[in-house]
Z-matrix of the N, CA and C atoms (Angstrom, degrees):
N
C 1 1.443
C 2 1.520 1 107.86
N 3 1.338 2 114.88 1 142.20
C 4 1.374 3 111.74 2 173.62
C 5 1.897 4 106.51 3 -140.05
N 6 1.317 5 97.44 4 147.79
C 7 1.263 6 119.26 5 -176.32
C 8 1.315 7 121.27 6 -120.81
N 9 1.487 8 118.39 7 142.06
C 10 1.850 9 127.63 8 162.62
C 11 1.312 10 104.67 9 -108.57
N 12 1.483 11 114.36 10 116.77
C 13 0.968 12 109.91 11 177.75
C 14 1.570 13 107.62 12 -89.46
N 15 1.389 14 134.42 13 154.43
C 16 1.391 15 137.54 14 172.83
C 17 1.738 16 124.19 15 -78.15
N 18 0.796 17 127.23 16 156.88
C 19 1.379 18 132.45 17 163.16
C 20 1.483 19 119.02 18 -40.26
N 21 1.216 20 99.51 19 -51.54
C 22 1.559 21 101.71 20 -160.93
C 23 1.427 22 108.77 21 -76.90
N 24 1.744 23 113.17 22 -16.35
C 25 1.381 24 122.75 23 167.78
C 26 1.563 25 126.03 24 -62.70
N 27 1.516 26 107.19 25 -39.57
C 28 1.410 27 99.46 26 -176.22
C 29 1.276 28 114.89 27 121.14
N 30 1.243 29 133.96 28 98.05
C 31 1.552 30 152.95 29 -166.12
C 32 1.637 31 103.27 30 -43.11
N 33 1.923 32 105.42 31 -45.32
C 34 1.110 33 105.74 32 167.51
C 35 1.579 34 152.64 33 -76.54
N 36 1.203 35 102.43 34 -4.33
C 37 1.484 36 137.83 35 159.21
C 38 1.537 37 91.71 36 -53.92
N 39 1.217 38 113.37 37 -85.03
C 40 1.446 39 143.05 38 -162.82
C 41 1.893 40 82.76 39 -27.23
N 42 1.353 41 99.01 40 -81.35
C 43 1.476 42 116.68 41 177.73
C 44 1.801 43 108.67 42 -15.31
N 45 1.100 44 97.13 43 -80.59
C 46 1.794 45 116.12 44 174.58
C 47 1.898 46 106.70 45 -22.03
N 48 1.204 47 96.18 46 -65.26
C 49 1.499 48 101.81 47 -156.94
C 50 1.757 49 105.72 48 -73.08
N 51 1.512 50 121.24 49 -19.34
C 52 1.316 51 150.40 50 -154.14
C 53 1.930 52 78.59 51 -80.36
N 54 1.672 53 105.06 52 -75.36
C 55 1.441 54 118.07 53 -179.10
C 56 1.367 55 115.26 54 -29.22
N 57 1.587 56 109.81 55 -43.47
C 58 1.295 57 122.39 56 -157.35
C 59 1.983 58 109.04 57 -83.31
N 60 1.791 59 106.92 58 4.59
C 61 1.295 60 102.67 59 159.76
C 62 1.456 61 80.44 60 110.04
N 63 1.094 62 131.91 61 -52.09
C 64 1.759 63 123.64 62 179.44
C 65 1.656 64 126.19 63 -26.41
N 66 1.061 65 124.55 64 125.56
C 67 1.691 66 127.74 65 154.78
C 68 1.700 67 104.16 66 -51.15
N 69 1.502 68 124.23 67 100.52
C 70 1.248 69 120.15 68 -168.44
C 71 2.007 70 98.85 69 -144.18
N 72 1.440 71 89.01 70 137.47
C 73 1.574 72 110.61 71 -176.86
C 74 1.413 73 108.55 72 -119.73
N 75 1.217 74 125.45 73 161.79
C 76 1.764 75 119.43 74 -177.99
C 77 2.071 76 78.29 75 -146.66
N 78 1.627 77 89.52 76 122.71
C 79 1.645 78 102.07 77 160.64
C 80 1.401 79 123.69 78 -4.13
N 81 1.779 80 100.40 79 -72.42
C 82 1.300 81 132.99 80 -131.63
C 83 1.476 82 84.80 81 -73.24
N 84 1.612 83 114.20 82 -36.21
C 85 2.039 84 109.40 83 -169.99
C 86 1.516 85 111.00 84 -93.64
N 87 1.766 86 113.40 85 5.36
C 88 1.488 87 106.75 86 -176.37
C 89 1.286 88 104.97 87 -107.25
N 90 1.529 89 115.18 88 -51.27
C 91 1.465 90 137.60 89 179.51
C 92 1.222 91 127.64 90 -140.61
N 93 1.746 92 128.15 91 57.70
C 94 1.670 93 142.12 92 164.88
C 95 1.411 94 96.71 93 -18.64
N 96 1.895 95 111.01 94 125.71
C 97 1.848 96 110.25 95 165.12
C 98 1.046 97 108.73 96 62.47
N 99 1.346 98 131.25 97 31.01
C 100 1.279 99 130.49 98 165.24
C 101 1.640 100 106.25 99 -71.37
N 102 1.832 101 112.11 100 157.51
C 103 1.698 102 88.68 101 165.62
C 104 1.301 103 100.62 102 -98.03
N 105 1.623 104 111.86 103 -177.59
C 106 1.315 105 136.21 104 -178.98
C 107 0.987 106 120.23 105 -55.03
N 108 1.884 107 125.17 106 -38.26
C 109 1.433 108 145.32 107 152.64
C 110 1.624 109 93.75 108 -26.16
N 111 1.777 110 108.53 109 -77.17
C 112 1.180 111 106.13 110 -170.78
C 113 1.218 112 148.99 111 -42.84
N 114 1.487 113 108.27 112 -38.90
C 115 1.380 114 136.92 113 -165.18
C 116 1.720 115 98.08 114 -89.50
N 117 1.015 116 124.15 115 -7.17
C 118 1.438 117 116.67 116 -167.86
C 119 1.748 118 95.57 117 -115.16
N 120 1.348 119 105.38 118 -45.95
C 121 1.748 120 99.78 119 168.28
C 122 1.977 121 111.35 120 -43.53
N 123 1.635 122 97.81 121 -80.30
C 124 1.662 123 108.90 122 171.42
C 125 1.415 124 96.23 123 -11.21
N 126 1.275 125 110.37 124 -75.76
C 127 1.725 126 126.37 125 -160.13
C 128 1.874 127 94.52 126 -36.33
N 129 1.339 128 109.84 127 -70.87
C 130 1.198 129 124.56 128 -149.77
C 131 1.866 130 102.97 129 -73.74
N 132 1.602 131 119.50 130 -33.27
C 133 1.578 132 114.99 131 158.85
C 134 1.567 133 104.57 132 -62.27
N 135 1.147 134 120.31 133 -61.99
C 136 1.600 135 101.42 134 -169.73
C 137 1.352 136 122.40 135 -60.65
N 138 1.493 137 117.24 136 -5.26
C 139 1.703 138 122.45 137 -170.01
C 140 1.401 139 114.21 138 54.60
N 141 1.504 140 90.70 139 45.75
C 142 1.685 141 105.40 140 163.10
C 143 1.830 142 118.13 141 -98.11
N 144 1.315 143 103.38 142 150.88
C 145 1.238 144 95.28 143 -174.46
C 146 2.023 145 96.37 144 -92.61
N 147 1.219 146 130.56 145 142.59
C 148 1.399 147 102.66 146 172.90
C 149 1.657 148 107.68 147 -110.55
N 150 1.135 149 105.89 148 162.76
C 151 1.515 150 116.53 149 -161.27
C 152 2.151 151 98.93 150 -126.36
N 153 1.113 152 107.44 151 115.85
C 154 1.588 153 104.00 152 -166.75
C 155 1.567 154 87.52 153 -164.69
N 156 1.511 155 100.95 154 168.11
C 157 1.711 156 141.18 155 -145.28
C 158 1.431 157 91.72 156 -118.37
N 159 1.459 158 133.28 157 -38.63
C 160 1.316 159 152.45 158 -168.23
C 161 1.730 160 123.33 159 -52.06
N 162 1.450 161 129.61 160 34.25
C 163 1.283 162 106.73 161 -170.69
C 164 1.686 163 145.66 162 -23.78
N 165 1.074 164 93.40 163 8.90
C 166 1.629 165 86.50 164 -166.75
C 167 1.676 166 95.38 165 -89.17
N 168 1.070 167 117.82 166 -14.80
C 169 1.921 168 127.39 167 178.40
C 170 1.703 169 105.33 168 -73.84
N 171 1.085 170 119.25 169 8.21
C 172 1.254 171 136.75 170 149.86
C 173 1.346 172 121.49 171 -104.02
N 174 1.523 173 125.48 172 -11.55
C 175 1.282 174 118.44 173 159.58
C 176 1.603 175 113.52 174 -91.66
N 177 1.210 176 84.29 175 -22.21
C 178 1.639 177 85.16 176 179.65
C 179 1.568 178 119.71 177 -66.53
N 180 1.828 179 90.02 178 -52.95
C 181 1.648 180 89.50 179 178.99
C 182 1.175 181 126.55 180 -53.64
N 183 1.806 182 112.34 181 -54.04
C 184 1.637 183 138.84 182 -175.50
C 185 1.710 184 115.02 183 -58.31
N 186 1.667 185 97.35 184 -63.73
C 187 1.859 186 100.75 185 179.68
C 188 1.273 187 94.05 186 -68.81
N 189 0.792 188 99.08 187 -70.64
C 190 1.964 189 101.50 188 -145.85
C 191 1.616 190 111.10 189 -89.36
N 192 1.584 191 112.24 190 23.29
C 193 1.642 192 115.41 191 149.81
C 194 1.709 193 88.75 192 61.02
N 195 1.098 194 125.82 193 61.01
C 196 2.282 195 94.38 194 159.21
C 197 1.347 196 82.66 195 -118.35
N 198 1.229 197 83.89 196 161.55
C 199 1.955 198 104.03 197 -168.75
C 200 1.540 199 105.35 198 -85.97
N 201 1.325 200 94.56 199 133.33
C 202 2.078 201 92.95 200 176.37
C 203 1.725 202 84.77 201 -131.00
N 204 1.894 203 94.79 202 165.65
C 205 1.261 204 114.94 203 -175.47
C 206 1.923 205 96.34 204 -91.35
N 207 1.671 206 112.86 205 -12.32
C 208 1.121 207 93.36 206 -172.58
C 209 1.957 208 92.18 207 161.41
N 210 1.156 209 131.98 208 143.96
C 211 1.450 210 131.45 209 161.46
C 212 1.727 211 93.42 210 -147.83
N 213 1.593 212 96.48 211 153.50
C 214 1.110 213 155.19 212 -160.90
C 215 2.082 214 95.44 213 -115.85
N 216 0.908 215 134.35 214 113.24
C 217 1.521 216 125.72 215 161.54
C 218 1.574 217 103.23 216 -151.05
N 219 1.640 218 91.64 217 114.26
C 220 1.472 219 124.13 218 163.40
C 221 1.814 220 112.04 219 -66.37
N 222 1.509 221 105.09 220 123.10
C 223 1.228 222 96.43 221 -177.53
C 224 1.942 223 87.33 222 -131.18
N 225 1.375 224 143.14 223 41.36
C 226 1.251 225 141.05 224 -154.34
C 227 1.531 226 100.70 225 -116.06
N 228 1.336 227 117.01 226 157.97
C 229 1.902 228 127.44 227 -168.58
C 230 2.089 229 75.27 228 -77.21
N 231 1.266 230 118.80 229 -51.42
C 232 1.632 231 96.86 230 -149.41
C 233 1.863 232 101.69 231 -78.84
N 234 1.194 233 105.95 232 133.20
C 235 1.905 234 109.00 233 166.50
C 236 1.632 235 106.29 234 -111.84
N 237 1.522 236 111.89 235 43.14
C 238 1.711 237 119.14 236 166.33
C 239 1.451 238 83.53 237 -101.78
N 240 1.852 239 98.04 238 115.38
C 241 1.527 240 123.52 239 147.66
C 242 1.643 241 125.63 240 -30.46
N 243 1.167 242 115.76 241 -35.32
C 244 1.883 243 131.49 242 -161.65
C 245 1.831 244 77.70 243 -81.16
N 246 1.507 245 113.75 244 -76.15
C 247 1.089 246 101.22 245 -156.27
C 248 2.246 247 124.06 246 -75.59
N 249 1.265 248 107.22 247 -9.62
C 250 1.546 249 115.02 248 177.42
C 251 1.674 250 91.14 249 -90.06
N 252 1.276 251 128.25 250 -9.22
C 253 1.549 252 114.41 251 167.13
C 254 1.747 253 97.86 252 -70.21
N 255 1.668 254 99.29 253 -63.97
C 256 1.344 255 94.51 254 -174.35
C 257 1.814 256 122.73 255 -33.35
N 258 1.391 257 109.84 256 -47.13
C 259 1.417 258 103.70 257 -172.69
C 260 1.967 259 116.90 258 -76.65
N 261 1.427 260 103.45 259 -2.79
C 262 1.454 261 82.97 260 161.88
C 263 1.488 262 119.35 261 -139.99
N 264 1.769 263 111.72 262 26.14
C 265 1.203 264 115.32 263 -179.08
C 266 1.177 265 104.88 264 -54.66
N 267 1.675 266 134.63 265 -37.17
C 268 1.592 267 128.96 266 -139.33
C 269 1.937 268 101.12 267 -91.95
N 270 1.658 269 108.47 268 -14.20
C 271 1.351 270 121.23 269 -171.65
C 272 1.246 271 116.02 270 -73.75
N 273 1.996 272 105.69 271 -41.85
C 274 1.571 273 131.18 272 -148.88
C 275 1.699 274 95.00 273 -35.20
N 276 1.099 275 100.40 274 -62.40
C 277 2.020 276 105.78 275 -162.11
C 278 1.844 277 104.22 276 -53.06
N 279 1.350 278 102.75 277 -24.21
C 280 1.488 279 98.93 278 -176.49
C 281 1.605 280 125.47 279 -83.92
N 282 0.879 281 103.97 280 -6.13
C 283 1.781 282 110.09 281 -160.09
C 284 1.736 283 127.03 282 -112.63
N 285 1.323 284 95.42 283 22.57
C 286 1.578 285 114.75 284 154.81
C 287 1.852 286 113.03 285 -72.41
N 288 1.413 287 94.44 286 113.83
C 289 1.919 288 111.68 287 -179.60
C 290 1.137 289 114.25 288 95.66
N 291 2.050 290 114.21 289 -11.73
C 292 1.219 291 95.98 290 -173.35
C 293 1.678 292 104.50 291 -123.14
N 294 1.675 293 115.31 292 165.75
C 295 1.204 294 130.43 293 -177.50
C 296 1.668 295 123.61 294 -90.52
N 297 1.151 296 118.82 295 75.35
C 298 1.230 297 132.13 296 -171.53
C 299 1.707 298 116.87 297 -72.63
N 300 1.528 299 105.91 298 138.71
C 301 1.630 300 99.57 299 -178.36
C 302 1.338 301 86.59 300 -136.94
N 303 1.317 302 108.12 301 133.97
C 304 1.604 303 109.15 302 -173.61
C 305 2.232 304 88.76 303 -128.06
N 306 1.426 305 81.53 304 138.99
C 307 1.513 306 95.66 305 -174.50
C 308 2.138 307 95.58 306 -139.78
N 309 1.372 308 84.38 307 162.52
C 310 1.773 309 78.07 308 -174.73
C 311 1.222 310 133.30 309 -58.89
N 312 1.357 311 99.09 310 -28.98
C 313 1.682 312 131.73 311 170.96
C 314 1.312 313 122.22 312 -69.19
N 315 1.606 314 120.75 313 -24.01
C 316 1.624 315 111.94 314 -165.73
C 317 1.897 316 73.21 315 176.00
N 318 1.614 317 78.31 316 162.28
C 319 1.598 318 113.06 317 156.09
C 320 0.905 319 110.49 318 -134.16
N 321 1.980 320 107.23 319 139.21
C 322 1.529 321 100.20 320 179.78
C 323 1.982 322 96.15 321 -119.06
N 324 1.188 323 110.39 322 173.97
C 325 1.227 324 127.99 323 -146.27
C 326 1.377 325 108.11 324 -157.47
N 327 1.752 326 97.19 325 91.72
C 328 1.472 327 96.37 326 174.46
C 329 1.705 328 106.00 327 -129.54
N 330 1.531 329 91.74 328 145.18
C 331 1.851 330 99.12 329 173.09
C 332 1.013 331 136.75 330 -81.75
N 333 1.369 332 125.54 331 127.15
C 334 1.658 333 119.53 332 -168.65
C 335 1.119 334 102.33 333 -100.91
């Protein structure tokens, strides 16, 4: 499985999941200020899943149809890396095609 992680996630996230044996990229060291257009194409040529804080990668995917290999979107009060690893280390292997929203309370899990 491989992942892009986003900016708004946290370099150290990126780090976490990288440790954890993953093929893992963070924005900020491939393409700094990239737009969202961008970062979700990249994502989707390299057959990365991307993992970001950013709602609008739900407008992208949902309205306006662009094809992703897979997102990850953090919508939770905490942005400590140690603990938003914890809530989706146990998923990572699962979440190629699909659109994940992880909140503190639940994850939801939908297929594209």
């Amino acid at each position: 499985m491989r992942f892009l992680v986003d900016e708004s996630s946290d370099k150290r996230l990126a780090n976490l999941i990288s440790r954890a044996g993953y093929d893992t990229l963070f924005v900020g060291d491939v393409m700094p200020t990239a737009s969202d257009e961008d970062i979700l194409s990249f994502a989707e040529n390299e057959n990365r899943v991307l993992i970001s804080d950013d709602k609008d990668f739900g407008e992208l995917v949902f309205r306006l149809k662009r094809p992703t290999s897979g997102v990850i979107l953090f919508r939770t009060l905490t942005t400590d890396p140690t603990e938003r690893f914890d809530m989706i280390k146990d998923i990572l292997a699962e979440v190629k095609g699909k659109f994940v929203v992880v909140r503190e309370d639940r994850t939801r899990v939908r297929e594209l």
